[in-house]
C-alpha positions as CSV (number, residue, x, y, z in Angstrom):
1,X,-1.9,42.9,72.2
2,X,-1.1,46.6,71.8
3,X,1.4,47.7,69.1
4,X,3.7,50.7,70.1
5,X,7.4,52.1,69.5
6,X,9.8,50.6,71.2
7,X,11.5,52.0,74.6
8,X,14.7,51.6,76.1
9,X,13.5,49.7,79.3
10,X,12.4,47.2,76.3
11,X,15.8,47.0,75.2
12,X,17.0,43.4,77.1
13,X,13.6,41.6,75.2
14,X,14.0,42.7,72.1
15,X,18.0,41.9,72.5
16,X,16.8,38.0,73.7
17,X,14.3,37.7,70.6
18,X,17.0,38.6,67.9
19,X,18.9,36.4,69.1
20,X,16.4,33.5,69.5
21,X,15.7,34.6,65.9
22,X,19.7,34.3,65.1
23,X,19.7,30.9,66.7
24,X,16.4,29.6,64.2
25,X,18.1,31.4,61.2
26,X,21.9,29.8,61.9
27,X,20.3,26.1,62.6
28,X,18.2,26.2,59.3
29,X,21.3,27.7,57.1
30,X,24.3,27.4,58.5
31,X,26.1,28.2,55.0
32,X,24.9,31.6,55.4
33,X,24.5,32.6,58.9
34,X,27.1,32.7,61.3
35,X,27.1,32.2,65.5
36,X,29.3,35.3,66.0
37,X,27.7,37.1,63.6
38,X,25.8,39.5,66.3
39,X,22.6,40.9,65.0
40,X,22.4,44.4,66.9
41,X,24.8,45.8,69.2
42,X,23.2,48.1,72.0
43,X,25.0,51.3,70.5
44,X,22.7,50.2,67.3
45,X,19.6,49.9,69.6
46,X,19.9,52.9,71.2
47,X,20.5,54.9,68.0
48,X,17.5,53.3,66.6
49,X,15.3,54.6,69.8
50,X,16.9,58.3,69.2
51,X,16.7,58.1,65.1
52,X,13.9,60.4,62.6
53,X,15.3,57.5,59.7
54,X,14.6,54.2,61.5
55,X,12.1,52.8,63.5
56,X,11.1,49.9,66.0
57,X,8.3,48.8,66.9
58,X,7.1,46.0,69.5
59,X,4.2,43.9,70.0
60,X,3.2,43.8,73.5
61,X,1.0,41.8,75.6
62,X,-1.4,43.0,78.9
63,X,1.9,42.2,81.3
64,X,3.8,45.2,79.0
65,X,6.1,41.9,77.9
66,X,7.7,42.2,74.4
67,X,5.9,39.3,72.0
68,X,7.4,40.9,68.6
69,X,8.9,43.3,67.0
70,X,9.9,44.4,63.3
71,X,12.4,47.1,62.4
């Protein structure tokens, strides 16, 4: 595994993971978490790629496939 920032090529498996996340965190409280409620948009990806404030980063494996992340 090799830890790095994320890019914007990286952008549709970070998208899919948030929302297997959003999926986990709606079956196991459904009082509080909502199926429309989206969890990033791509305007908020992209600003997070281009800001000094915020930061991603992703896990990646030998294939350059997105494991994890944290932001």
């Amino acid at each position: 595994m090799e830890i790095r920032n994320v890019k914007k090529e990286d952008e549709k498996e970070v998208i899919k993971i948030l929302l297997d996340m959003q999926k986990l965190h709606i079956k196991g409280r459904k009082d509080i978490f909502k199926k429309e409620n989206f969890i990033i948009a791509k305007e908020e990806f992209l600003n997070i790629l281009n800001s000094n404030e915020k930061e991603m980063i992703v896990a990646i494996d030998k294939n350059d496939k997105v494991r994890g992340l944290s932001y």
